[in-house]
C-alpha positions in Angstrom: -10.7 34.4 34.4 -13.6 33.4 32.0 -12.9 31.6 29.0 -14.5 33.7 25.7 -17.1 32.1 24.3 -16.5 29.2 21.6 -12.9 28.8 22.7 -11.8 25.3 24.6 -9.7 25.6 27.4 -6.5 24.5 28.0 -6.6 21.3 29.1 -9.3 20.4 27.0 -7.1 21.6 23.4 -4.5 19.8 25.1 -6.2 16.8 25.7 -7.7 17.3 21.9 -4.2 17.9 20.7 -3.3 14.6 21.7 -5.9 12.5 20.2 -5.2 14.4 17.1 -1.6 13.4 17.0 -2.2 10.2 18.6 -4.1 9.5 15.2 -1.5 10.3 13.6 0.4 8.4 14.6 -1.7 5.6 14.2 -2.3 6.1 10.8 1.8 6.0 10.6 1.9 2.7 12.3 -0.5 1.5 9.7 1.0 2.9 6.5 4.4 1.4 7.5 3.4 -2.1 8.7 1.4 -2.4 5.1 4.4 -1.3 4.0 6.8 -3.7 5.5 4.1 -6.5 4.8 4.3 -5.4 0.6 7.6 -5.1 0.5 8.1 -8.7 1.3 5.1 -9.8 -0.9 6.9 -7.3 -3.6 10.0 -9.2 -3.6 8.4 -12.6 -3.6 6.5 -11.5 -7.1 9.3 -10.1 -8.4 11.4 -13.4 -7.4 8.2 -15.5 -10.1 9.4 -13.0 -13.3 12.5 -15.2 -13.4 10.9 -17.9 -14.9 7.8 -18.5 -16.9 7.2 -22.0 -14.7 6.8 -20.0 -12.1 3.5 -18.0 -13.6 0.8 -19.5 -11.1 2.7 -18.3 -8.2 3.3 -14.9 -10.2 -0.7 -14.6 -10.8 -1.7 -15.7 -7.3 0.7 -13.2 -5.7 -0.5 -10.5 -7.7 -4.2 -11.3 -6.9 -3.0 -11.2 -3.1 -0.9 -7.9 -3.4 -4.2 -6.1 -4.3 -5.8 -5.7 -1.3 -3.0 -4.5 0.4 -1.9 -2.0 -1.7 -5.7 -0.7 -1.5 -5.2 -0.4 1.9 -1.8 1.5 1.3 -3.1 3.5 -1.3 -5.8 4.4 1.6 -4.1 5.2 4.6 -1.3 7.5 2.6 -4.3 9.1 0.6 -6.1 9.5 3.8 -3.1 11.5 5.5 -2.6 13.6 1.7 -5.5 15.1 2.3 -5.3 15.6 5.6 -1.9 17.5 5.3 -2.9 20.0 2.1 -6.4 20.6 4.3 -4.4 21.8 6.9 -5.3 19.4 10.2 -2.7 20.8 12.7 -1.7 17.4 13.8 -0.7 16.3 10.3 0.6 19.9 9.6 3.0 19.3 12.5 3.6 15.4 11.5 5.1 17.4 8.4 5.4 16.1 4.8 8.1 13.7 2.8 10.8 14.9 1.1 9.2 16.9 -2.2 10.8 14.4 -4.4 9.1 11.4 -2.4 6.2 13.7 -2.5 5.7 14.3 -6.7 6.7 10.4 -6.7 3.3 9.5 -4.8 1.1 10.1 -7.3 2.9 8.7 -10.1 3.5 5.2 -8.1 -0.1 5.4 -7.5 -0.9 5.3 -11.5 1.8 2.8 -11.9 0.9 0.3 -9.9 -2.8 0.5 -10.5 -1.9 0.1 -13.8 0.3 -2.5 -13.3 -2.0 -4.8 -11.4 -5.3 -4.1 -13.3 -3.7 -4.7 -16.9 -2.4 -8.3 -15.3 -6.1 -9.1 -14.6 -7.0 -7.9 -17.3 -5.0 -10.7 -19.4 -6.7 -13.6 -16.9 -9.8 -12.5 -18.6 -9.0 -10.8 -22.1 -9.5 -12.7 -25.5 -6.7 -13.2 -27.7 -7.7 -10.3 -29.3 -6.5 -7.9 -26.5 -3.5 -9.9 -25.3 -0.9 -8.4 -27.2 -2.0 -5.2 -26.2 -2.5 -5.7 -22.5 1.0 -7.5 -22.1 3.2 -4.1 -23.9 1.0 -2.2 -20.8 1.3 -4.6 -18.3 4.9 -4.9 -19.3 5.8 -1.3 -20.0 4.3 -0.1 -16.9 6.7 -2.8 -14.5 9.5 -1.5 -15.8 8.4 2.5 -15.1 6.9 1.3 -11.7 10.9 -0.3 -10.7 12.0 2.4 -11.2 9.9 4.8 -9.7 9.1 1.9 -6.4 12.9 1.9 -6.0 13.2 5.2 -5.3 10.1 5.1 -3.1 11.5 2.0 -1.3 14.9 3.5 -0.5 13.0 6.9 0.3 10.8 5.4 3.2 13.1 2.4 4.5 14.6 4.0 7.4 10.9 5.3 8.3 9.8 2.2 8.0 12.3 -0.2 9.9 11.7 2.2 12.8 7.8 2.3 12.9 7.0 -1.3 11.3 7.8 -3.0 14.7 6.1 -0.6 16.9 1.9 -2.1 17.2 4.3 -5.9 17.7 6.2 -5.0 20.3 4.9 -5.3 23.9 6.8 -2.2 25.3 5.5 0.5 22.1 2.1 -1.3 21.4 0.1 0.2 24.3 1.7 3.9 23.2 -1.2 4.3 20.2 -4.7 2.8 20.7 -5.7 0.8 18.0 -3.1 -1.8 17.8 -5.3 -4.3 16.9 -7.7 -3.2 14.8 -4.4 -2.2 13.0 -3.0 -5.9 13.0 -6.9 -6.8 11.8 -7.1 -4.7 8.9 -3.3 -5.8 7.6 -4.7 -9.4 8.3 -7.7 -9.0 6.9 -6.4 -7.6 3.1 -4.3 -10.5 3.1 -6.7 -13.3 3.5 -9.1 -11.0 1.0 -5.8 -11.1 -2.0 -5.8 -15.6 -0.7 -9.2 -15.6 -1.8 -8.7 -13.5 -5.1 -5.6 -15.6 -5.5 -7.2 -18.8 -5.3 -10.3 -17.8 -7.1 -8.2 -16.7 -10.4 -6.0 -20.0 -10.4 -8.6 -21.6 -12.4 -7.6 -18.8 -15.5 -4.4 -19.8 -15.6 -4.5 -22.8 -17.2 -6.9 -21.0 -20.0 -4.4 -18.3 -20.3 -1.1 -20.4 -20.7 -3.1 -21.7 -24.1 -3.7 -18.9 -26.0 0.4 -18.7 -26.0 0.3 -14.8 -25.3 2.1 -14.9 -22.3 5.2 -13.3 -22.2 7.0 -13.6 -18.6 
């Protein structure tokens, strides 16, 4: 039996089939190790709010979180549009919850505004302070919220697929393992150098007596 022209036969789609959800895959492994790695960096900022002594660690783990949530912001953007093109693999993957889904956009806007409003007031004169703090401010307490529900959303998910690229007897399962580990690694020491490069602001900051945490 000939195969019509154009069409792959079926060890061949097979074989394609699994690369396709072997990426996805991968790209889960990715989005949830990020995860697990902000959530702990998430909690650490949140622990510096407390007090207003504590504002250098609260500006260098904010530098530090950006990178990371870049990443995040990549690897779920990259399977968004994957999914609403229609990729089978991701099609059969499937989609969050549609409340987890509407959520993802709005937590995107958040925290972007969220973190670019608290550069903004390592670098703005006293003229903008006021204004950048009721933003930078106003948007924390929508972003709670809204990561809460994210958080509690994706936590089983999470906790299940986290571990899987650090464990000896699941890490082989998914190619990539360690360009995975790399690229976490890698955003991290990019938000220590951001960190460490914006300490020097602090100080300037602290003067102007605009700061409000």
């Amino acid at each position: 039996m000939r195969v019509s022209s154009g069409a792959k036969p079926p060890d061949e789609r097979s074989r394609a089939q699994r690369r396709a959800d072997q990426g996805v895959q991968a790209n889960a492994r990715l989005t949830a190790t990020n995860a697990a790695v902000l959530i702990v960096l998430l909690a650490a900022e949140g622990a510096t709010i407390l007090r207003r002594q504590l504002i250098s660690p609260h500006v260098f783990l904010g530098m530090v979180l950006i990178p990371p949530v870049l990443l995040k912001i990549g690897s779920t953007g990259y399977r968004f549009v994957r999914y609403y093109r229609g990729a089978p693999a991701y099609l059969r993957k499937g989609a969050p919850p549609l409340v987890l889904r509407l959520l993802g956009p709005v937590i995107v806007i958040l925290t972007l505004v969220l973190l670019a409003s608290g550069v903004a007031l390592l670098f703005a004169g006293p003229a903008w302070s006021h204004e950048l703090l009721f933003v930078h401010k106003a948007s924390f307490v929508l972003w709670f919220f809204a990561m809460t529900v994210h958080v509690l959303g994706h936590l089983a998910e999470v906790a299940r697929i986290a571990p899987r690229d650090w464990l000896r007897r699941t890490r082989r399962d998914v190619s990539g393992a360690g360009t995975r580990q790399w690229l976490i690694a890698a955003s991290l020491v990019a938000g220590g150098l951001l960190g460490l490069a914006t300490l020097s602001r602090i100080a300037p900051w602290l003067a102007s007596a605009h700061v409000g945490h």
